[in-house]
C-alpha positions in Angstrom: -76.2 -190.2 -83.9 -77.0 -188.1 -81.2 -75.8 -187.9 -77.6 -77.6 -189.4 -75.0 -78.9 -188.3 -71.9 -80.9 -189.3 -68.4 -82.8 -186.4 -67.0 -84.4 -187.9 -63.4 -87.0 -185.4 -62.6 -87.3 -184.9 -58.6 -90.1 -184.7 -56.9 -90.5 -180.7 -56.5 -90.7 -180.7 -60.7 -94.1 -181.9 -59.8 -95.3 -180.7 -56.6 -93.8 -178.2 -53.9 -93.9 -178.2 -50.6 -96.5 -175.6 -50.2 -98.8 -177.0 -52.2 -101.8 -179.1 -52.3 -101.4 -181.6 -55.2 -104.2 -180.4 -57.3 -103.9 -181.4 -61.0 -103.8 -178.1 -62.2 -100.8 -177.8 -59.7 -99.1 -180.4 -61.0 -99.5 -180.1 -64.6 -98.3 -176.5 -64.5 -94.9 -177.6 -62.3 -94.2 -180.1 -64.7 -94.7 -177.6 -68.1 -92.6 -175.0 -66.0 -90.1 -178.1 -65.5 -90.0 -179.4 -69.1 -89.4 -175.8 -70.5 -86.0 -176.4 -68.9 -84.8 -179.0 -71.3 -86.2 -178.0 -74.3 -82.2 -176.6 -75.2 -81.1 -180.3 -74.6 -83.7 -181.2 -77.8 -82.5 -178.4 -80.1 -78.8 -179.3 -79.0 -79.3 -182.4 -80.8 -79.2 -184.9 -77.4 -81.7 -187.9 -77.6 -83.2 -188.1 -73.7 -85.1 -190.3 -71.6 -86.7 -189.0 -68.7 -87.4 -190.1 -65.4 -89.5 -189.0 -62.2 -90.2 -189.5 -58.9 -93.6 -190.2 -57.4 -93.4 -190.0 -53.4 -96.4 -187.8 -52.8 -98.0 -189.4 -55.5 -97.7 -193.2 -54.3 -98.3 -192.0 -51.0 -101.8 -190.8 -52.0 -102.5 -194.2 -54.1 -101.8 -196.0 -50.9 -104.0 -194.1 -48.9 -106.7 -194.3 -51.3 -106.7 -197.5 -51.3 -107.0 -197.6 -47.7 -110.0 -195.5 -47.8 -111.3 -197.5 -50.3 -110.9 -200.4 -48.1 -112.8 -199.2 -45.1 -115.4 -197.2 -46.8 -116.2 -199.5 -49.5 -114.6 -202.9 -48.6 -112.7 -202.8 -51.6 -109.3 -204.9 -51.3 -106.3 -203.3 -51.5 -103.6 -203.2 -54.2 -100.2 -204.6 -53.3 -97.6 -201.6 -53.7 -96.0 -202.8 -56.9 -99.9 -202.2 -58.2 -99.5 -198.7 -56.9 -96.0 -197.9 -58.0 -97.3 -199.1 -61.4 -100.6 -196.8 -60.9 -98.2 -193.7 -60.6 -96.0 -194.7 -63.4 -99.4 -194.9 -66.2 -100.4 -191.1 -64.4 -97.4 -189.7 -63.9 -96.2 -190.6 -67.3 -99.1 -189.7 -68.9 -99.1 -186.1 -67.5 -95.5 -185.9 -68.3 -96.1 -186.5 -72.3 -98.8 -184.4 -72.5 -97.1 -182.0 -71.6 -94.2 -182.2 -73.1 -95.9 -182.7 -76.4 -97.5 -179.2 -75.3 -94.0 -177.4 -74.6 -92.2 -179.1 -78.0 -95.2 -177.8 -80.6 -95.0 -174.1 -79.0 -91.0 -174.2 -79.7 -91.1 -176.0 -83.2 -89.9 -179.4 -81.9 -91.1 -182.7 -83.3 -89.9 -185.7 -81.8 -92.3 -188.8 -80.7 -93.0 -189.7 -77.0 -93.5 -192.4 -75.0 -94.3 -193.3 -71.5 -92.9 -196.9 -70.7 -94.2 -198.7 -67.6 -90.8 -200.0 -66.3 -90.2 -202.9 -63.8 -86.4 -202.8 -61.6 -85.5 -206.4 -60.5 -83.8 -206.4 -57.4 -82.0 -209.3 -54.9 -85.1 -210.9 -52.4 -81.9 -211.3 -50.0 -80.6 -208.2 -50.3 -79.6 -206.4 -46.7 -82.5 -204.0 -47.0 -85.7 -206.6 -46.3 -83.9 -207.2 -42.7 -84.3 -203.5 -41.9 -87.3 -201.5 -44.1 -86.8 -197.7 -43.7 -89.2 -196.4 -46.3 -92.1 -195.1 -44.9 -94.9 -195.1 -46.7 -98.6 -194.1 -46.8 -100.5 -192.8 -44.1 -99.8 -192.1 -39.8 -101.7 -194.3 -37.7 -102.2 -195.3 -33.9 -99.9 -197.8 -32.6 -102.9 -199.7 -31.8 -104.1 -199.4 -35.4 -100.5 -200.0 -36.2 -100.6 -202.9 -34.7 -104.1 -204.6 -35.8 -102.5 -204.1 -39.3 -99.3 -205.8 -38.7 -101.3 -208.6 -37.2 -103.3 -209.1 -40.0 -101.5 -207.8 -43.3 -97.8 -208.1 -41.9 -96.6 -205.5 -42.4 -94.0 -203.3 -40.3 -94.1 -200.3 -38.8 -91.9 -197.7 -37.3 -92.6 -194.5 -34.6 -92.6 -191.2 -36.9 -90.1 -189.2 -36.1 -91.7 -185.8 -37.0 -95.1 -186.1 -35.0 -95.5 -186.6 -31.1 -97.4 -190.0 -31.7 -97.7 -192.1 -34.7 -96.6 -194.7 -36.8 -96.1 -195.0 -40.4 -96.3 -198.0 -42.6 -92.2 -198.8 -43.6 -90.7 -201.2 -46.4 -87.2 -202.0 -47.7 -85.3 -199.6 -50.2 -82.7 -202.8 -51.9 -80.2 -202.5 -54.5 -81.6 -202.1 -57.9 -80.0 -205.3 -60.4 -81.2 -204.2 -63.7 -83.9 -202.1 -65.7 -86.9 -203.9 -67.2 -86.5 -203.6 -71.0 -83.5 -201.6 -70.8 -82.5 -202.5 -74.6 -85.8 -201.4 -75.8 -85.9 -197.9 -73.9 -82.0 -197.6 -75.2 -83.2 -198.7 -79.0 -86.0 -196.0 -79.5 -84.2 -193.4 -77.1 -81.1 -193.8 -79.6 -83.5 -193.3 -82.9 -85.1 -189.7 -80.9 -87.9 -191.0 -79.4 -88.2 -189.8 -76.0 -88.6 -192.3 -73.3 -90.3 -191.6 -70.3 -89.1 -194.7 -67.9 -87.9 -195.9 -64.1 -90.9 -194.1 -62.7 -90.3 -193.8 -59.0 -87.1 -196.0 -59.2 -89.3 -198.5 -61.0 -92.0 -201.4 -60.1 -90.0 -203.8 -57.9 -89.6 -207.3 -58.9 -87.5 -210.5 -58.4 -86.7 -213.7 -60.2 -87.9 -216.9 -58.4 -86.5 -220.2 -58.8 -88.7 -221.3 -61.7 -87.8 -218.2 -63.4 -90.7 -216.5 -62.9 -91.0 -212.4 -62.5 -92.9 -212.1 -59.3 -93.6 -208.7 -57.2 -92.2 -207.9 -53.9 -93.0 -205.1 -51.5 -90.4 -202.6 -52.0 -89.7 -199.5 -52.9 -86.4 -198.7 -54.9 -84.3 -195.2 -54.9 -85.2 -193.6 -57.4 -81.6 -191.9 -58.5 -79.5 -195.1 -58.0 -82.3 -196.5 -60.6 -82.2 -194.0 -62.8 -78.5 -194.6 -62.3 -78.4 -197.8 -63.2 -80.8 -197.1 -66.4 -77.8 -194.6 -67.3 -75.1 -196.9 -67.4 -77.1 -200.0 -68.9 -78.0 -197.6 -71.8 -75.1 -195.9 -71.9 -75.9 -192.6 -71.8 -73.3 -189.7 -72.5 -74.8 -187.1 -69.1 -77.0 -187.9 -66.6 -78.7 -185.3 -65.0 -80.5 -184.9 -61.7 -82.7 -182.3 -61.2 -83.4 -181.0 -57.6 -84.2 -177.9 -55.6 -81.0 -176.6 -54.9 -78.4 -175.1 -57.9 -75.4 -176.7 -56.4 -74.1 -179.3 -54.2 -72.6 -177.8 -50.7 -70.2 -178.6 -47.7 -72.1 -177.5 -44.9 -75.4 -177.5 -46.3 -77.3 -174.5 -44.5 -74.9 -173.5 -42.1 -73.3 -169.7 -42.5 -69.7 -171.3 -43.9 -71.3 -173.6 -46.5 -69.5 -174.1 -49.5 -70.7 -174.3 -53.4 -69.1 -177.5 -55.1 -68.9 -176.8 -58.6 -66.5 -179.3 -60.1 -65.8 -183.0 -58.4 -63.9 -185.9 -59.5 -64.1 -189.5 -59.0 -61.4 -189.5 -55.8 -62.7 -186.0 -54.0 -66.4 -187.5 -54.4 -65.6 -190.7 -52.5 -64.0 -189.1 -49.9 -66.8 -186.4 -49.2 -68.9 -189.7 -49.1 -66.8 -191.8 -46.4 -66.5 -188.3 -44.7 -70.3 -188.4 -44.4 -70.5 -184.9 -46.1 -73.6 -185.0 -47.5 -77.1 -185.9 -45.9 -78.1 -189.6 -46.0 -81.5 -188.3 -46.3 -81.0 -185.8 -48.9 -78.4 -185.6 -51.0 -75.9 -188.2 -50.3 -78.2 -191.0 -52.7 -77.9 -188.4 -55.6 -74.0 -188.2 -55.1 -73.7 -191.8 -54.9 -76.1 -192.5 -58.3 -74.1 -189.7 -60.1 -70.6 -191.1 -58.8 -72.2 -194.7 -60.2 -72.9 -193.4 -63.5 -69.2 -191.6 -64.1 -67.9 -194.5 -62.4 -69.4 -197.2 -65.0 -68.1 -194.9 -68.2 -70.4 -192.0 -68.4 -69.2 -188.9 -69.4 -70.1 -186.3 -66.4 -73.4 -185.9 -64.0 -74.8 -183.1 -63.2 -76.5 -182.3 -60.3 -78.8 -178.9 -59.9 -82.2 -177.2 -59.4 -84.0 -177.7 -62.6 -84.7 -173.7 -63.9 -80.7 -173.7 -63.8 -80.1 -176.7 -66.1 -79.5 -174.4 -69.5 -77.0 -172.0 -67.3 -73.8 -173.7 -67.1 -72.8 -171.6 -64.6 -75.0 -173.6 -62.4 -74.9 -177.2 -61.1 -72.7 -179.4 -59.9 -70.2 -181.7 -62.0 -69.3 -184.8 -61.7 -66.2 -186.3 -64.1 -63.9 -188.9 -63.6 -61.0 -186.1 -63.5 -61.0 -182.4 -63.2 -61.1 -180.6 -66.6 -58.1 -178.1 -66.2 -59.9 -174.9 -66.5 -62.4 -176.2 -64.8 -60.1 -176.9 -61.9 -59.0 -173.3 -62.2 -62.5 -172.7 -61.5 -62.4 -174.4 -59.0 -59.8 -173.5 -56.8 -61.0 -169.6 -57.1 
């Protein structure tokens, strides 16, 4: 049996910054992306892949705005459109995957899972939403829409005036259909799952799954798919090669090698952007922490090169700690 591993695809494996989100854009970011772990098949490893969907969602949600006004179509509740990206995403994702494994010789079957995350109504995180989503509006049109759809909204930070539509980020409980994803991951079918940090659901007291308006990280997600799998690596792919002290600043410093102890105190010492990279550091600490073997955090192009990327183990190998301290 072959070893196991989570790749969690961020969201510049899809689209960059500079671009406009075309299809064409998108499909060729994600063949240039999946060429990158095409040494993981012939190694042997079984995978399941995740990805993000930020810009993607976004765009859903402000289609169905415009959809709303122009054509008085009603809108879809945000587990809708988180499920919307999922089908599109995924589908673009196995396409081309299928694509990049015929040109190398590769045969294995794919299959893109819709995937729902149940997570705690009373968690913390639905007293204080911080997501923001969708498009920036008037605080008068902010307000007409919190009057009539309830929903919240906070001043954007990044424009002179505007607000921005915001909803809780909770703690995701466990993966949708986890065994199943495990089972045919396990028999080298590759699983495409936890889209966006997954469709956001709750149990009520009848027992019933029922949707809630939230959005989920999508690395503590992926995190948790990891561990309930039990995956051997988990792998986060983002657009830097390493993890730094200092991030941008002329003494930053690479972090090559981390173990359990030095990761939680670069954590309580507030190291790492809350923003940024600090949620990656604290799903790849989760996943070593619950019994995987190592995480690895890096830009994706650098994923064969193990000279590249950040590891995270429960304790430092000793010539990696050698490494290390050069």
């Amino acid at each position: 049996m072959g070893k196991l591993a989570v790749i969690a695809l961020g969201g510049n494996a899809l689209l960059r910054d500079n671009q406009v989100g075309t299809i064409d854009e998108q499909e060729q970011n994600t063949t240039d992306t999946l060429e990158n772990i095409v040494f993981l098949l012939k190694e042997g490893y079984n995978i399941v892949i995740s990805h993000g969907n930020g810009p993607q969602v976004g765009n859903i949600v402000m289609r169905n705005d415009a959809g709303e006004q122009m054509y008085n179509i009603p809108q879809m509740p945000l587990d809708v459109c988180v499920a919307d990206s999922q089908g599109g995403i995924g589908y673009m994702i196995e396409r081309s995957l299928k694509n990049v494994m015929r040109k190398h010789g590769i045969q294995r079957n794919v299959l893109t899972l819709m995937t729902t995350v149940e997570v705690d109504p009373n968690d913390e995180a639905f007293k204080n939403p911080t997501k923001r989503i969708g498009k920036i509006v008037s605080k008068e049109e902010a307000d007409k829409l919190a009057q009539e759809k309830g929903w919240t909204f906070k001043e954007e930070k990044k424009t002179t005036s505007g607000y921005r539509r915001v909803v809780p980020s909770p703690q995701p409980k466990t993966v949708g259909n986890w065994e199943v994803i495990e089972k045919n991951a396990r028999e080298g079918t590759i699983i495409i799952a936890v889209g966006g940090g997954g469709v956001p659901v709750y149990t009520d007291e009848k027992g019933d799954i029922r949707p809630i308006e939230a959005v989920i990280d999508k690395d503590l997600a992926n995190s948790l798919l990891a561990r309930q799998i039990k995956a051997d690596r988990f792998y986060i792919l983002t657009d830097v090669p390493f993890v730094y002290t200092n991030f941008g600043e002329p003494d930053q410093k690479v972090l090559e090698f981390l173990n359990v102890e030095d990761t939680h105190k670069y954590l309580e010492a507030g190291t790492f952007g809350e923003g940024s990279m600090a949620p990656k550091i604290k799903a790849a600490l989760q996943f070593v922490e619950g019994g995987g073997d190592m995480s690895v955090i890096t830009e994706a192009t650098k994923l064969e090169d193990k000279a590249y990327g950040t590891k995270i183990t429960t304790e430092y190998d000793e010539a990696d700690l050698n490494k290390y301290e050069k």
